[in-house]
Structure formats: structure tokens, C-alpha cells
N, C-alpha and C positions, 0 to 999 in steps of 0.2 A: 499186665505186660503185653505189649504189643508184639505179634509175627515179627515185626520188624523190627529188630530191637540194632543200636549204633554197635554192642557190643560185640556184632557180628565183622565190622568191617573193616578191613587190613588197615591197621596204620603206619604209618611210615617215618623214620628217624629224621629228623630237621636240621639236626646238626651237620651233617653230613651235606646235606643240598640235594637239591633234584639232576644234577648236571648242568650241561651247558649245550648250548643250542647244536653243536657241533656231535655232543653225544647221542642225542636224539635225532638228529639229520635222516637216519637210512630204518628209523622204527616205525615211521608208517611210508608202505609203496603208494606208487600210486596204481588206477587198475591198468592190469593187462593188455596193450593197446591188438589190435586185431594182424599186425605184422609178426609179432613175437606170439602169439596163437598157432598163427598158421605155421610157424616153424616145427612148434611142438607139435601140432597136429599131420606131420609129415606123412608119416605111416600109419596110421591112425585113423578108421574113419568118428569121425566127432557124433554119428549116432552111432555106432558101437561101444564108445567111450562112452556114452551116460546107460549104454544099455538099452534103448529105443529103437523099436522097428524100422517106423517111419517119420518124418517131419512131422512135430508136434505141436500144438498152439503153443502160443506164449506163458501160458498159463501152467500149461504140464509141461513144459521146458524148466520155467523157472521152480516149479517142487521138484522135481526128477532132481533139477543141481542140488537145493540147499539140502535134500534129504542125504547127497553122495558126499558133500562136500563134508557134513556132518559127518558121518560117516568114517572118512578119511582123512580129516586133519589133522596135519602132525601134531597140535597140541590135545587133541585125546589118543591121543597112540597111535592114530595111521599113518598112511604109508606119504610123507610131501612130495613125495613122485608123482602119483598115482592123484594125489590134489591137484596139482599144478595141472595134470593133463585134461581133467573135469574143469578146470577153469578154463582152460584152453577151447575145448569142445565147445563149454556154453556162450562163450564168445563168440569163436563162428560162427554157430547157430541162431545164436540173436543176432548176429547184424544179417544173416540170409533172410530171417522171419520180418528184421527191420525192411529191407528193401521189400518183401515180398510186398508190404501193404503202406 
């Protein structure tokens, strides 16, 4: 028997239907554009928010977020406040690190 076995994989009732386009409309956002960042980012310095000293490369910008984002996402028990704001942060900060270079 294989690791991967189909018997592990949620299946879902037919009869019922998947919905209708209208139902799924607002389940996926799209990302966070950098005006509604800056909002959240008011008070807030967006290195403070990820925890970081100083301007980071690109590279430990983007593990600093997936490690917080992890971390804090409302679907393993954190806090979607406290997400939202870590997405906010690394948004400003990539488009500053965008412009820098």
C-alpha cells in the first residue's frame, strides 16, 4: 500500500452541487494592493510588524513573512488581525526593496 493512499482524501456529496458562481464570488481575494497596506500600516512601523531591525534583502524579507504568516493565520488558531497586519508590512516592504533595485 502506497503513503499515498485515495482513501485519505475528503470527498464531497454530488447530489447537492458545488454552488453557483455567485456563491464562490468573494472565496478567493485578490492580493492586497499597496494603498489598503499603507492604511493598515498607519501606526505601525512595517519593520516592527515582522520583528526586523533593519531593511532586509528580499530573501529574508520573504521567510521572516511565510514563517509569521504561518504562525498567525486564522485558519490554525491565530490571531486575522495580527495576519492582516504581517501582510500589510510585507507589502510595503517589497515594493520599497522593489524600487530600491
Amino acid at each position: 500500500m502506497s503513503k499515498f493512499s485515495l482513501d485519505r482524501y475528503k470527498t464531497y456529496d454530488d447530489t447537492k452541487g458545488r454552488g453557483s458562481v455567485a456563491d464562490w464570488s468573494h472565496a478567493f481575494e485578490t492580493r492586497m494592493g499597496l494603498d489598503e497596506a499603507k492604511k493598515i500600516m498607519r501606526e505601525n512601523d512595517p519593520l516592527s510588524v515582522l520583528g526586523l531591525a533593519s531593511m532586509p534583502d528580499m530573501n529574508l524579507l520573504k521567510n521572516t513573512y511565510r514563517r509569521l504568516v504561518m504562525e498567525n493565520h486564522p485558519d490554525r488558531g491565530g490571531d486575522p488581525i495580527m495576519c492582516k497586519k504581517i501582510i500589510a508590512a510585507f507589502t510595503v516592504l517589497e515594493k520599497r526593496l522593489l524600487k530600491r533595485q
